[in-house]
C-alpha positions in Angstrom: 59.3 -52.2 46.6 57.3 -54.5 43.9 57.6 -55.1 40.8 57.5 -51.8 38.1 54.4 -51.4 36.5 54.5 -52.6 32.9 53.1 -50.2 30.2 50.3 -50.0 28.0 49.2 -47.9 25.5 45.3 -47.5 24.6 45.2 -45.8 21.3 41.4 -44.6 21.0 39.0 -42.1 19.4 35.7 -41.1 21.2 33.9 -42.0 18.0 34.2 -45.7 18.4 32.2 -47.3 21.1 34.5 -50.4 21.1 37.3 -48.2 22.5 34.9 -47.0 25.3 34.7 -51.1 26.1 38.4 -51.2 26.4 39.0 -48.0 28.0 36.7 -48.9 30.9 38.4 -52.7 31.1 41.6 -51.4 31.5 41.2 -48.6 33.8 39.0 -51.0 36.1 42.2 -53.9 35.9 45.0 -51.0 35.9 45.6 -51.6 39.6 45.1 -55.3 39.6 47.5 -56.1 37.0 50.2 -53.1 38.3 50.2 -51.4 34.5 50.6 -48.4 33.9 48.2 -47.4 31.2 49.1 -44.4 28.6 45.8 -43.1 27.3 46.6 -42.2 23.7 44.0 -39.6 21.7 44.1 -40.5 18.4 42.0 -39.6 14.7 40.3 -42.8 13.9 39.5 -41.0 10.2 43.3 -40.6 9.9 43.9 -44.6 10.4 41.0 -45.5 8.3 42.5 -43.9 5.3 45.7 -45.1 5.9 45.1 -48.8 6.3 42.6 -48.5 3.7 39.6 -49.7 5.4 36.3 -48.3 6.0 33.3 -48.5 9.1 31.5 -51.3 9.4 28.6 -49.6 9.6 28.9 -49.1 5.9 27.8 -53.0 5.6 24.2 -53.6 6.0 24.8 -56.8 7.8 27.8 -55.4 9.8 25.8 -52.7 10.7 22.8 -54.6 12.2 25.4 -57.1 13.9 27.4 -54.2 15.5 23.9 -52.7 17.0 23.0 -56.3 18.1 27.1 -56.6 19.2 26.6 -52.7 21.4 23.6 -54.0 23.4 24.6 -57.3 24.5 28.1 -56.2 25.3 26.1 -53.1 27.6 24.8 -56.1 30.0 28.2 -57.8 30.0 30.9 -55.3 30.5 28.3 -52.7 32.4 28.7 -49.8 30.2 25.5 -47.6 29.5 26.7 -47.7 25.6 23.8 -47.7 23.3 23.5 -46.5 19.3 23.0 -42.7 19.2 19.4 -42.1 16.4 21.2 -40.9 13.4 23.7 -42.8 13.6 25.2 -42.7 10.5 25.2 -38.6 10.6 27.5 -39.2 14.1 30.0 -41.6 12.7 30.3 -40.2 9.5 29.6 -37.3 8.8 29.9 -35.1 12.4 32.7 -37.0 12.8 34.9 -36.4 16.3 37.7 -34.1 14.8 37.4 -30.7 17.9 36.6 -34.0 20.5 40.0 -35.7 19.5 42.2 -32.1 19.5 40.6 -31.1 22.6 41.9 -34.5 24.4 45.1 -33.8 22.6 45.3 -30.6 24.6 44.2 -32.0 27.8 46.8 -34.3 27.5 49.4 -31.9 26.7 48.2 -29.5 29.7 46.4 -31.0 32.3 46.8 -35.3 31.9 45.3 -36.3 34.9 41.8 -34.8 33.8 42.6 -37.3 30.6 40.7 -40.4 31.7 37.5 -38.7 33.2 36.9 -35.9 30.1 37.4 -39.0 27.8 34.7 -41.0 29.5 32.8 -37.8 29.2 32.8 -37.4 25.8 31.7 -41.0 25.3 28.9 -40.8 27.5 27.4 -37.7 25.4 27.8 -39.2 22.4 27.5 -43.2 23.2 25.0 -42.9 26.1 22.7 -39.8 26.2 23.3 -39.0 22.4 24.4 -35.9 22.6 26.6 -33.5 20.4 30.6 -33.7 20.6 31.3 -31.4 17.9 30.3 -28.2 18.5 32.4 -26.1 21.1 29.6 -25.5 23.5 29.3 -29.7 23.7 32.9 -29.5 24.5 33.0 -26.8 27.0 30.3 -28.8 28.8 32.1 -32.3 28.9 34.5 -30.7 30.7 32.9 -28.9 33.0 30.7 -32.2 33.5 34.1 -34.0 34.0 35.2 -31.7 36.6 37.3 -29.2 34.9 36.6 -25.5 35.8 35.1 -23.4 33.2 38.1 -20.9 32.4 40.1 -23.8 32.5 37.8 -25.8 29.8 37.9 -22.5 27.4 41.4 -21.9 27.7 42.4 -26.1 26.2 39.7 -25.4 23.8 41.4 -22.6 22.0 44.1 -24.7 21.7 42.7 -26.7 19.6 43.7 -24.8 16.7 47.5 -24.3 17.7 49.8 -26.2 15.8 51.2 -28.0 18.6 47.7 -29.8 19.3 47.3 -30.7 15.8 50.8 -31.8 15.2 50.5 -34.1 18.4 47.4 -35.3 17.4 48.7 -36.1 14.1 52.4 -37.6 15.0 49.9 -40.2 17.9 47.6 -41.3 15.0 50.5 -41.7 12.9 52.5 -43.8 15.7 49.1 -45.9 15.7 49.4 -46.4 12.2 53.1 -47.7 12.7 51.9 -50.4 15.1 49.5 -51.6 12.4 46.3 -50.2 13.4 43.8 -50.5 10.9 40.9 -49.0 13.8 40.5 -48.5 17.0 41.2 -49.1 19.7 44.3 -50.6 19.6 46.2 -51.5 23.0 50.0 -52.2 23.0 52.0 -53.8 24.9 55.9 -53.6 26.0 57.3 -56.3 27.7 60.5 -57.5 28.0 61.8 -55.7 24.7 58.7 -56.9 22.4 55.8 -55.0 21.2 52.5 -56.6 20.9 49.5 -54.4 19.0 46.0 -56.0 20.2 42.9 -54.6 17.8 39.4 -54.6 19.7 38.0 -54.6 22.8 37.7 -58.0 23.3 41.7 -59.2 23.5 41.8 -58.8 27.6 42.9 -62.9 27.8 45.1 -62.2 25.7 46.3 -59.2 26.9 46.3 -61.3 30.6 48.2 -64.4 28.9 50.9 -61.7 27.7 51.5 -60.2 31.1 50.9 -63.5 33.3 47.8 -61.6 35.2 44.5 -63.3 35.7 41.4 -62.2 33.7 38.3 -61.8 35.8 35.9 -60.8 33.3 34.8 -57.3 32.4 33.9 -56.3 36.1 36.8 -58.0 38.2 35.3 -58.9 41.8 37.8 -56.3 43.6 36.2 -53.3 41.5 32.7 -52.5 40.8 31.8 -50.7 37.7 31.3 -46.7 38.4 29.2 -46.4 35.2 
């Protein structure tokens, strides 16, 4: 037998397109590196008024930097990411509240359809600019993802139980009491430490912690499925 897989926890919201970078790093280097990743749903609203800070979009000059940022970082880490038209309507006012319950319940219910409903929702909202907050736009990521129809209706009236919403709550909250100030946050446990890592672009660190070797975004013995 090797070695046990070490764990890692990705703490992520659909809304932010830098957890989408991270998401698809780690899942493409979860084999390579023997982790076992823990794909952790959380409110990104929630942490922002917790920690106090605010989008970056909210700066002029952050803004243009971060669309700038989004499409170089599409050639690099071969994601088809790109700014959705009104923007600032998606990020701050539609918000991703139903998206983030609704991966709480898949979670809870059926957690192997996590990783490919998540990437779901971020291709309708971060590639083809399309609605996640309407129940229809969720129905329809999951059936896009693979996920039968009854089986799609059934986690979405879940949304509004109390267990959904506590979990998503208490999984924000146990972001917020690793530091997070955003997403995504990735932690790691090794030998009896915890280390929080904010962004997407910590994978050499995140290889220095576990002793692995970083490849770049696209590691030769993967190719990206996007």
């Amino acid at each position: 037998m090797g070695p046990l897989p070490r764990t890692l926890e990705l703490f992520y919201d659909v809304l932010s397109p830098y957890s989408w970078l991270s998401f698809e790093m780690l899942c493409r280097y979860k084999y390579i590196w023997n982790i076992h990743l823990q794909l952790r749903p959380s409110f990104i609203a929630g942490i922002m008024k917790d920690s106090g800070n605010k989008p970056p979009a909210l700066l002029p000059r952050k803004a243009k930097y971060l669309e700038n940022d989004i499409r170089l970082l599409r050639q690099h880490i071969q994601v088809p990411i790109q700014f959705p038209k009104d923007f600032f309507s998606v990020i701050l006012e539609k918000g991703s509240l139903l998206a983030m319950r609704f991966l709480t319940a898949v979670n809870l219910e059926q957690p192997d359809m996590l990783e490919k409903v998540s990437r779901e929702l971020w291709m309708r909202v971060w590639s083809r600019d399309e609605d996640i907050t309407e129940p229809q736009s969720i129905l329809a990521a999951a059936e896009n993802a693979g996920m039968s129809a009854e089986q799609a209706r059934g986690l979405l009236e879940k949304t509004s139980t109390p267990q959904v919403k506590n979990q998503l709550r208490e999984t924000t909250e146990a972001a917020c009491k690793y530091g997070a100030f955003g997403l995504p946050i990735t932690v790691v446990h090794l030998g009896g430490q915890t280390h929080m890592l904010f962004g997407s672009d910590r994978m050499e660190l995140l290889a220095h912690l576990l002793r692995e070797k970083w490849m770049g975004p696209v590691p030769p013995a993967v190719s990206a499925r996007l």
